[in-house]
N, C-alpha and C positions, 0 to 999 in steps of 0.2 A: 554874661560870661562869668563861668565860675572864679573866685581866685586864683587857683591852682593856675585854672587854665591861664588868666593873663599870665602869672610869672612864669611861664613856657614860654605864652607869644614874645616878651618882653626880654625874655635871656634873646631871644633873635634879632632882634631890633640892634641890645647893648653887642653882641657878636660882627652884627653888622656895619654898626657904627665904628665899633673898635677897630675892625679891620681896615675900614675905609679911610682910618688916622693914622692909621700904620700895620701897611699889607701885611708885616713877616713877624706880628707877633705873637700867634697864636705857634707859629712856627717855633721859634725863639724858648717860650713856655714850655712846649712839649719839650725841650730840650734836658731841661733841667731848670732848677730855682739856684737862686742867689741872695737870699734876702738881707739888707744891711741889719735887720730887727728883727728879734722879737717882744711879740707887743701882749701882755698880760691885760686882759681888761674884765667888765663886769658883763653879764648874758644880757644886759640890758637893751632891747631894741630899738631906742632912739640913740643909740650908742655906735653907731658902725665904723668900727675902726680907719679903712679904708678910705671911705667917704669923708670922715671929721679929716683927716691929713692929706688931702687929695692925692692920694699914694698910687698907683701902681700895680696893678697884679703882677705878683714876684718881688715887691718890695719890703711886706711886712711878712711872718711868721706869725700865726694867731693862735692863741689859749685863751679862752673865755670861761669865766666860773662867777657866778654870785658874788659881787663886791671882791671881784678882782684879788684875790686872797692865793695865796701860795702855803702850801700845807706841805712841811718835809716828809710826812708818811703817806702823801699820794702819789701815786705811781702813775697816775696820768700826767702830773704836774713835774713829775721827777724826769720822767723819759720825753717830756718836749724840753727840757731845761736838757737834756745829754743831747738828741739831738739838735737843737739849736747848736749847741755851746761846739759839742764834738764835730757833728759830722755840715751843717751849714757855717759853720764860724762867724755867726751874726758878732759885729761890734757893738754891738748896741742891745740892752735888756730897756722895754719901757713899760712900767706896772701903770695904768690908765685908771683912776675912778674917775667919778661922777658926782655933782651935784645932786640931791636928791636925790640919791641910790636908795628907795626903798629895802634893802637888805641891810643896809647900815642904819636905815631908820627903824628898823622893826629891834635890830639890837640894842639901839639906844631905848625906845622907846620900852619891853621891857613886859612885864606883864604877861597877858596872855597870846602875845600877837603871834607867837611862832606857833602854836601849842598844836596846831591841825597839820604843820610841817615840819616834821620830827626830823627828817634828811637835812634840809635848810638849815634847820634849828642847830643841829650839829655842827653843820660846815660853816655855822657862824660865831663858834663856840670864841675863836681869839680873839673876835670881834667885839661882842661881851668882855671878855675878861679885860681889854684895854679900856673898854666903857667905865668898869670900875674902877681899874686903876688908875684913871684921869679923873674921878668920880667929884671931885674939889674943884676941880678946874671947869669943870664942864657947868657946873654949877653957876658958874657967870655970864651964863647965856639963857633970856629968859625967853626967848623963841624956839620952839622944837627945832623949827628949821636951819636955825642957824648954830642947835648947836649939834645938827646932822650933819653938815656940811662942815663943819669944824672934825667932827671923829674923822670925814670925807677924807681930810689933808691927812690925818693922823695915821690912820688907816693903809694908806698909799705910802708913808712913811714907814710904818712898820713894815711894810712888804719890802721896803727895798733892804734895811737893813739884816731882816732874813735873809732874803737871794743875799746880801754878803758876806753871811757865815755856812754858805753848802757848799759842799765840796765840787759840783759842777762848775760854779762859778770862783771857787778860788782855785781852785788846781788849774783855769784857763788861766787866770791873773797871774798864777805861777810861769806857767805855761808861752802865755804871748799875749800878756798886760792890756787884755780883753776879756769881758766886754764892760765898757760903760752902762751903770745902771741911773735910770731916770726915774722919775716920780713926777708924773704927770697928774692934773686934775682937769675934767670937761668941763666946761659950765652950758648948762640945757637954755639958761634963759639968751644967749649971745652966740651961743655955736663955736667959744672960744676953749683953746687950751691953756692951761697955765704949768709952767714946772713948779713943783713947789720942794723938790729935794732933788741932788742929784749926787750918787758917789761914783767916785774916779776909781781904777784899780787901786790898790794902796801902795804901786811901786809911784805912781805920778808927782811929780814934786810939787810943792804945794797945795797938795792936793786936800780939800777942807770941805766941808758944810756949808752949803750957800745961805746966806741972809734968810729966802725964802724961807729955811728950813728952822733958823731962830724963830723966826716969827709966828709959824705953825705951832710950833714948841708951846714959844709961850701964850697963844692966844689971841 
């Protein structure tokens, strides 16, 4: 059996089973979506959003890109952030990287690795430039891999402080003191998540930096 072909037979099977757990939810679906999230993550396919959070169809809202990255001049990244934010009123933003993200590794690591993927190369450009800018710090990690999985946190961190200077997400906060943004990290060896930053709208009171996010900072 060709590939293709299983993942046909196999959407039948998951169809079947789904319904057999609950008759009216195919029903329900076609109705419309309600998702509490949206979930930014990496294209990565040992990465499936879904399946890591045992989530729900109709639970998450999904945007996937190379090392989970959020670009203010994309316009695909721009109009899932308006409608999430506008027209689903997701409470919840969650930017997802990866242990071992290859795209954070080919940044770090520098050289020629991009040179045959000039699109990549690009859309990894802030990637880079926070590689440098941490360029001292990173220095104290004498394993590649560990200090890929360091940008990993780093990385996931700078995204969320983005989403909280664009105006999709502060005019909601304006608006109706949503959505909560997270900073989530996978880990491939355990199947685990970890938060490693999380910001509150800026109306919340006490609203702060988690430890996690000292710790990431500093190393």
């Amino acid at each position: 059996m060709q590939f293709f072909d299983r993942l046909l037979l196999e959407n039948r099977a998951w169809a079947a089973g789904m319904k057999m757990a609950d008759p009216g939810i195919f029903e329900r679906l076609h109705e419309g979506q309600a998702p509490a999230a949206l979930w930014i993550g990496c294209c990565d396919s040992r990465v499936p959003a879904e399946q890591i959070c045992n989530a729900k169809p109709g639970e998450l809202f999904i945007h996937r890109n190379i090392a989970n990255l959020v670009h203010e001049d994309d316009a695909n990244v721009s109009s899932v952030l308006e409608f999430a934010i506008n027209a689903l009123k997701v409470d919840h933003i969650i930017v997802c990287g990866h242990r071992g993200c290859g795209g954070i590794q080919a940044a770090v690591s520098g050289g020629d690795a991009l040179q045959a993927l000039p699109y990549v190369d690009q859309h990894l450009g802030q990637v880079k430039q926070l590689v440098a800018e941490r360029g001292e710090e990173l220095g104290r990690f004498s394993q590649l891999s560990e200090k890929v999985d360091h940008v990993v946190e780093l990385n996931v961190i700078a995204q969320i402080e983005r989403l909280s200077t664009m105006s999709q997400v502060t005019d909601s906060w304006q608006a109706r003191k949503a959505p909560s943004l997270h900073g989530w990290v996978y880990d491939l060896a355990s199947g685990h998540l970890e938060e490693v930053y999380r910001r509150e709208p800026d109306w919340a009171e006490g609203a702060s930096a988690e430890p996690t996010w000292q710790r990431a900072a500093a190393g």
